[in-house]
TORPAFI-580681 format. One line per field, with one value per residue (C-alpha): residue number from 1; x, y, z. Coordinates in steps of 0.02 Angstrom, whole numbers, plus 50000, padded with zeros to 5 digits. Example, Ala and Ser with C-alpha at 12.3 -4.5 7.8 and 13.67 -1.06 7.14 Angstrom:
<recs>
nr = c(1:2)
xx = c(50615:50684)
yy = c(49775:49947)
zz = c(50390:50357)
</recs>
This chain:
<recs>
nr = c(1:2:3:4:5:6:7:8:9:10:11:12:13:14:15:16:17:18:19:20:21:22:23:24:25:26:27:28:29:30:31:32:33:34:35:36:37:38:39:40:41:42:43:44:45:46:47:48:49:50:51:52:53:54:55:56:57:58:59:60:61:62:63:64:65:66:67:68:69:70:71:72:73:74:75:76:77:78:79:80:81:82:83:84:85:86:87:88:89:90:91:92:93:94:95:96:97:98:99:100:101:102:103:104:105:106:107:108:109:110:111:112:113:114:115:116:117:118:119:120:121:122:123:124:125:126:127:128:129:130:131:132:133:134:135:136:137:138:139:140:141:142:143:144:145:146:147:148:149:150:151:152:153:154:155:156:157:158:159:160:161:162:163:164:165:166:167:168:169:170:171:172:173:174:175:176:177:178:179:180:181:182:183:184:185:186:187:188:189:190:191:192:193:194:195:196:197:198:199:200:201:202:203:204:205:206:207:208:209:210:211:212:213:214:215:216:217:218:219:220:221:222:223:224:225:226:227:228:229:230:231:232:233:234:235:236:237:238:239:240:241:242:243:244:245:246:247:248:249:250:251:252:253:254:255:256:257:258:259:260:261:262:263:264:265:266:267:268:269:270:271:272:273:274:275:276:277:278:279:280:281:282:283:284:285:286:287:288:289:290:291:292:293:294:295:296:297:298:299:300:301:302:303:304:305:306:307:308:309:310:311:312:313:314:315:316:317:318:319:320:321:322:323:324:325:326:327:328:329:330:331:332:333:334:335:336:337:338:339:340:341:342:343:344:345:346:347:348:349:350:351:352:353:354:355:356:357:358:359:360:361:362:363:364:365:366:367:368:369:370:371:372:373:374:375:376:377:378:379:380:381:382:383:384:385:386:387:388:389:390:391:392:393:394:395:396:397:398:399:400:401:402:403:404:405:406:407:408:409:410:411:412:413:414:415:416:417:418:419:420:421:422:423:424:425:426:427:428:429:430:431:432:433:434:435:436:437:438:439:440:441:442:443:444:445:446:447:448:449:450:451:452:453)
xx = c(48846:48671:48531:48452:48266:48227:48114:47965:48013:48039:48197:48335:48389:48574:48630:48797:48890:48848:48944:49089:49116:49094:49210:49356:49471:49420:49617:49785:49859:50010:49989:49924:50077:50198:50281:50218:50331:50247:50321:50377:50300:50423:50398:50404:50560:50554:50641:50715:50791:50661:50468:50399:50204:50169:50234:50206:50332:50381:50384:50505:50620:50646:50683:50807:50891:50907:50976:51110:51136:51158:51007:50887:50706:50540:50405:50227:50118:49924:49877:49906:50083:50164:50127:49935:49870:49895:50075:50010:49851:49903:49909:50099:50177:50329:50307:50417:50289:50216:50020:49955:50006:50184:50149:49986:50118:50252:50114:50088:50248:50372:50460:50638:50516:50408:50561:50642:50463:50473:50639:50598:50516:50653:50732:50614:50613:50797:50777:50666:50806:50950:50884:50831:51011:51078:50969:50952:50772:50683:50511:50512:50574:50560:50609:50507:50448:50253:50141:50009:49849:49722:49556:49524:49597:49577:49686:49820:49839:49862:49982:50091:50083:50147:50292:50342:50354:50435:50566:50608:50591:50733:50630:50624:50699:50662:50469:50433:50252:50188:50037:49899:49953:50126:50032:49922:50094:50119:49929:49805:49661:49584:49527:49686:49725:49905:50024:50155:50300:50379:50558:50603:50452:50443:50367:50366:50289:50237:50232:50385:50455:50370:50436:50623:50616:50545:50690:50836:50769:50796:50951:50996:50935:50756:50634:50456:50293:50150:49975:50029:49900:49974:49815:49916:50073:50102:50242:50371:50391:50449:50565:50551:50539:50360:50282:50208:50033:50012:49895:50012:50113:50206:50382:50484:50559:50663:50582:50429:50404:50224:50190:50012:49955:49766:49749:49594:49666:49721:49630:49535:49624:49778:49804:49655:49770:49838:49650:49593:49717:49698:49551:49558:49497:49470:49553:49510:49575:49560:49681:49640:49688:49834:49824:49987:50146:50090:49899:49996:50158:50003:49911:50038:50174:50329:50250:50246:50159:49996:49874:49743:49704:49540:49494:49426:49545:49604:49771:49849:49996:50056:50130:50273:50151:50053:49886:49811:49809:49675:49619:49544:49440:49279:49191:49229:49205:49298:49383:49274:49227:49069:49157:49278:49138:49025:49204:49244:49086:49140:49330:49258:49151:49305:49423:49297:49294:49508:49523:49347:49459:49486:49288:49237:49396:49404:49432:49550:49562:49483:49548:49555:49649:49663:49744:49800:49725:49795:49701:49859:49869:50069:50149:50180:50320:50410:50392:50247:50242:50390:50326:50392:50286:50259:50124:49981:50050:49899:49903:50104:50167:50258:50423:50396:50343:50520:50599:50546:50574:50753:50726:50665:50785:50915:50819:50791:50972:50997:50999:50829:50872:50860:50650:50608:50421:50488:50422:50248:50096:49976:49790:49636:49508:49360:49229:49337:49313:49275:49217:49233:49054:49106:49170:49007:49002:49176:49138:49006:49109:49247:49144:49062:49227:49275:49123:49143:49339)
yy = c(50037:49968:50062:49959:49971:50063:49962:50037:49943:50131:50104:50226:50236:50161:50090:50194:50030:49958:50116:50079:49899:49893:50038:50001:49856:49799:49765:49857:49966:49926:49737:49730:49852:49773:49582:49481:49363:49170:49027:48890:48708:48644:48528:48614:48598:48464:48566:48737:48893:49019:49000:49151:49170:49296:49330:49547:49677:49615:49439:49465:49602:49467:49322:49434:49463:49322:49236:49344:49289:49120:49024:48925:49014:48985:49088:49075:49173:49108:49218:49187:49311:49397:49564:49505:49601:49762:49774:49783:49887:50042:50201:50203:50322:50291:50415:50479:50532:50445:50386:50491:50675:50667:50768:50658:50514:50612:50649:50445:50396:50525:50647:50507:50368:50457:50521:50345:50302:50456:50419:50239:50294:50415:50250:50169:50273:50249:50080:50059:50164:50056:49909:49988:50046:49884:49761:49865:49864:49977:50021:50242:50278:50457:50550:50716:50732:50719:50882:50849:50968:51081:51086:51223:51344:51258:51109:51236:51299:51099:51087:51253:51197:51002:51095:51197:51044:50931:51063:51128:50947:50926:50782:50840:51009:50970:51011:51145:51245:51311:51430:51438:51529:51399:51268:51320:51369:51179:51079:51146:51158:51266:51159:51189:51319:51268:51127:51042:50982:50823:50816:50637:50540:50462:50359:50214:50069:49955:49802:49823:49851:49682:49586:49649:49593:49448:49422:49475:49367:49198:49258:49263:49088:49112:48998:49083:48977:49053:48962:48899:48931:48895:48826:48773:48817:48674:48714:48604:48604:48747:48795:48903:48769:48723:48615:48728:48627:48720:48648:48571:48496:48513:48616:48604:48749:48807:49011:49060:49240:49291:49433:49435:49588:49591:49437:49329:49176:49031:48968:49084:48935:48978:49186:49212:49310:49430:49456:49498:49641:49715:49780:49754:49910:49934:50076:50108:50180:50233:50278:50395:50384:50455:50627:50681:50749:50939:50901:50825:50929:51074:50987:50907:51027:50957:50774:50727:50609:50734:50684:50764:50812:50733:50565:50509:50570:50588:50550:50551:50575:50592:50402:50407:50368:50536:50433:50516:50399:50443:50347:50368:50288:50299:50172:50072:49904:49758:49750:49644:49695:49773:49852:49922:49972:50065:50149:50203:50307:50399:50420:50490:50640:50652:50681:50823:50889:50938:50955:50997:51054:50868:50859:50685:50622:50419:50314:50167:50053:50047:49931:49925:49837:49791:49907:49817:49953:49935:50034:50163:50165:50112:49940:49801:49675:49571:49378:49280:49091:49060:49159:49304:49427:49618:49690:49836:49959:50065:50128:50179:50018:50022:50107:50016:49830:49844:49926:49790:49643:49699:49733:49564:49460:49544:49501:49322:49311:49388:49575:49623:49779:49785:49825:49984:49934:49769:49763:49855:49799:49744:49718:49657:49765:49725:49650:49602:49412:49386:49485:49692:49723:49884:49978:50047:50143:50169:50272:50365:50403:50471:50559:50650:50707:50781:50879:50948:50985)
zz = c(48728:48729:48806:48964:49023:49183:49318:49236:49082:49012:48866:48888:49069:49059:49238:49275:49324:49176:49084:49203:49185:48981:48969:49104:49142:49310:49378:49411:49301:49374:49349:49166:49107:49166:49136:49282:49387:49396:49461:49342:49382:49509:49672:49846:49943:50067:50207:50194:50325:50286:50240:50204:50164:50058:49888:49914:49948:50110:50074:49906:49984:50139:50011:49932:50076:50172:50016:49994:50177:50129:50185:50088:50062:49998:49976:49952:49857:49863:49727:49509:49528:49659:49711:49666:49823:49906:49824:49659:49694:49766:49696:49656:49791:49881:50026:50200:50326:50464:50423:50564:50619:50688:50840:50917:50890:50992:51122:51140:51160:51176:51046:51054:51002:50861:50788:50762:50672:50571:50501:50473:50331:50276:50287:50191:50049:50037:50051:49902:49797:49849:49795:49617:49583:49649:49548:49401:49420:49268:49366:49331:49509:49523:49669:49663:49834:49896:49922:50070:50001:50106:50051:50183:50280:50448:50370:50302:50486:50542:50392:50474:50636:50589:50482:50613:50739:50636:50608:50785:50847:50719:50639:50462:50398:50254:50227:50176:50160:50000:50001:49880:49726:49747:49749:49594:49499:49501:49520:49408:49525:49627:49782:49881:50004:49989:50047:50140:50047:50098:49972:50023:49930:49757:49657:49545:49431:49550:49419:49348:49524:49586:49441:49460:49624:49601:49467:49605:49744:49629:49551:49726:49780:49843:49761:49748:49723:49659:49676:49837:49964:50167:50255:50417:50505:50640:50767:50823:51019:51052:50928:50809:50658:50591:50456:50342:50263:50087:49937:49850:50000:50175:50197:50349:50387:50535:50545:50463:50414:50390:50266:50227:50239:50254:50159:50178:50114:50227:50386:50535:50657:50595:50548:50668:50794:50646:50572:50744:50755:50555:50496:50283:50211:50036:49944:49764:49624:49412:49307:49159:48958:48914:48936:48821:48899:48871:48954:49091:49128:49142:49273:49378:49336:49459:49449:49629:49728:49790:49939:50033:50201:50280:50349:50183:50050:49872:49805:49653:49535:49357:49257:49148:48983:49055:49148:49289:49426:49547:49708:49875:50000:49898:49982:50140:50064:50027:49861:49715:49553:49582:49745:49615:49473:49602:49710:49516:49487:49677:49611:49445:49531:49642:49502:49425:49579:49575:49379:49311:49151:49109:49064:49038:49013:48973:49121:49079:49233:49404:49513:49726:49856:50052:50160:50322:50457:50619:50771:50761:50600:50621:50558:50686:50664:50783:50834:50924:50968:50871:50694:50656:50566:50474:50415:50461:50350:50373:50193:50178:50130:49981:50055:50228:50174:50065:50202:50325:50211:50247:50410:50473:50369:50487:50634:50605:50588:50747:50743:50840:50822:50662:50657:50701:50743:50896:51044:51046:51118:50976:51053:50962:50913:51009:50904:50789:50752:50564:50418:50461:50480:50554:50401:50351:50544:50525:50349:50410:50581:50478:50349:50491:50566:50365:50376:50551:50533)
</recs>
């Protein structure tokens, strides 16, 4: 490292993001250790059943199953690989649990309705393990539950009261709540007033995940395209067919399955509706050096997923080669490089914060990615004009983009019931008509609300 020159052309100040992008890899951990799924040079299909834009979670898991259905599928993934975005820039976790507290959902819409929701992602998680077994898919899924942290005793009495809801509501008897000296038995820290145990979640390697089932959906007859940006979907009449205008050609296709998540790529004319109604929030997140399995199995003792309680919150976990993996909403930004640098110098004082012990322990990665907000923080998926669509996964969407992959490929065959998210009312957010100028207010709103909690 070099020393720099402070403004007063002083030597000897060294700019901190300086330190963080010399010493870091700017991208996914869970990308750059794992073999990554791109397309072979190959035409486009002239016509096929099934496009399907977007090469993530949602977009692969729906390949998969339509083709095992029989019909002919393409999909197309804008970015270098699949799983480029939000898929392959999370923080790992593979979690039950509604996004929002179970019982202001139940006062919304009823306790019948919130209940489905909540076991859609019991459903989820299951979903994600199924297709592991079944494809033989070597991506560390771990099933050690998730352990939702209080910082103070005011969200340790939330934490009791959502428990003993979920339970006589007979939603989940399966959480559990663990007081303070439980909870330090198995996290070395002592920021937490205790917890709330969730035993359905897990946890996995997100690139090796995205690769296997990038494998299983062309063993099974979808064709994937990477570097194939859709810039225009033109309807035909009104059927449900369209010509699908890409950069490297036109597809006709008789449904179209949009899975974009919060991407930015393609044209405001045509994913202007969906943009309107998801708000692309960054999330960020670092991953240490190895720690060694005995510095590990000390600080994360039952290697869970673990997330706080608070608007703007910390989550983490334990990796198989013994990395911390650390992330939060340090900033609300959009993702970039020197997003990611400056998010990784917040995440850093963060992670001192839990586990001072760790000292200044060397920071590998630092990566972030788009979470597609919706106002309610829950996923929306259905059909409009003839497109059918799922996404706003609101920051739980490993288990439920996989989940809903599945999902929708049974609907577009004909089983509506099949999605667990159909028919709700999906308004735009007011304001809302380009870049999120908002998230700055938005930060400071929620930062407030931490503070006075």
């Amino acid at each position: 490292m070099r020393l720099q020159h402070a403004g007063d052309g002083t030597p000897g100040f060294i700019n901190p993001l300086y330190r963080v992008i010399h010493t870091m890899k700017l991208e996914s951990y869970w990308t750059d250790s794992a073999p990554v799924y791109i397309s072979p040079a190959r035409e486009l299909p002239a016509q096929v059943d099934v496009a399907i834009v977007g090469g993530g979670f949602t977009g692969l898991s729906a390949a998969l199953s339509l083709a095992k259905r029989g019909a002919s599928v393409v999909v197309l993934e804008a970015g270098p690989h699949v799983a480029a975005e939000a898929s392959g820039r999370n923080g790992g976790h593979v979690n039950n649990g509604l996004a929002v507290d179970y019982a202001e959902v139940a006062a919304k819409v009823g306790v019948e309705r919130a209940r489905a929701w909540y076991h859609a992602y019991d459903d989820a998680v299951d979903t994600v393990a199924q297709l592991v077994e079944q494809e033989q898919i070597a991506c560390d899924f771990r099933r050690h539950g998730k352990l939702k942290l209080a910082t103070r005793p005011s969200q340790m009495e939330a934490l009791q009261r959502s428990a003993e809801r979920l339970i006589a509501d007979g939603v989940d008897l399966d959480v559990a709540v663990l007081d303070a000296a439980q909870v330090r038995a198995e996290v070395q820290s002592e920021r937490f007033h205790g917890g709330l145990l969730y035993k359905r979640s897990a946890q996995m390697h997100m690139g090796r995940f995205a690769y296997g089932l990038a494998l299983a959906a062309e063993k099974h007859g979808a064709v994937i395209h990477t570097g194939t940006e859709v810039r225009r979907l033109e309807r035909i009449g009104d059927t449900r067919a369209h010509r699908v205008h890409t950069a490297r050609g036109t597809i006709l296709a008789k449904q179209v399955l949009l899975a974009t998540g919060a991407s930015l790529h393609g044209s405001y004319s045509t994913f202007g509706w969906l943009r309107r109604r998801i708000v692309p929030i960054g999330s960020f997140i670092v991953a240490t050096a190895p720690l060694g399995a005995e510095r590990a199995a000390a600080l994360l003792a039952q290697q869970r997923t673990y997330t706080t309680v608070a608007n703007i919150h910390h989550y983490f976990r334990m990796t198989p080669d013994h990395r911390l993996i650390f992330g939060g909403r340090a900033r609300f930004a959009i993702s970039s490089p020197q997003s990611d640098a400056a998010s990784g110098e917040i995440l850093r004082a963060g992670l001192m914060q839990t586990f001072p012990q760790l000292g200044k322990v060397d920071l590998d990665y630092c990566w972030g990615g788009l979470v597609d907000m919706t106002r309610d923080r829950l996923p929306q998926a259905g059909e409009r004009d003839g497109l059918y669509y799922s996404m706003g996964y609101s920051g739980h969407g490993t288990q439920m983009s996989v989940h809903m992959g599945q999902c929708m490929a049974a609907a577009m065959s004909g089983d509506a019931s099949a999605n667990p998210w159909r028919e709700r009312d999906w308004p735009a957010i007011p304001g809302h008509v380009g870049p999120p100028w908002f998230l700055p207010l938005i930060g400071m709103y929620y930062q407030l609300k931490d503070k006075l909690a």
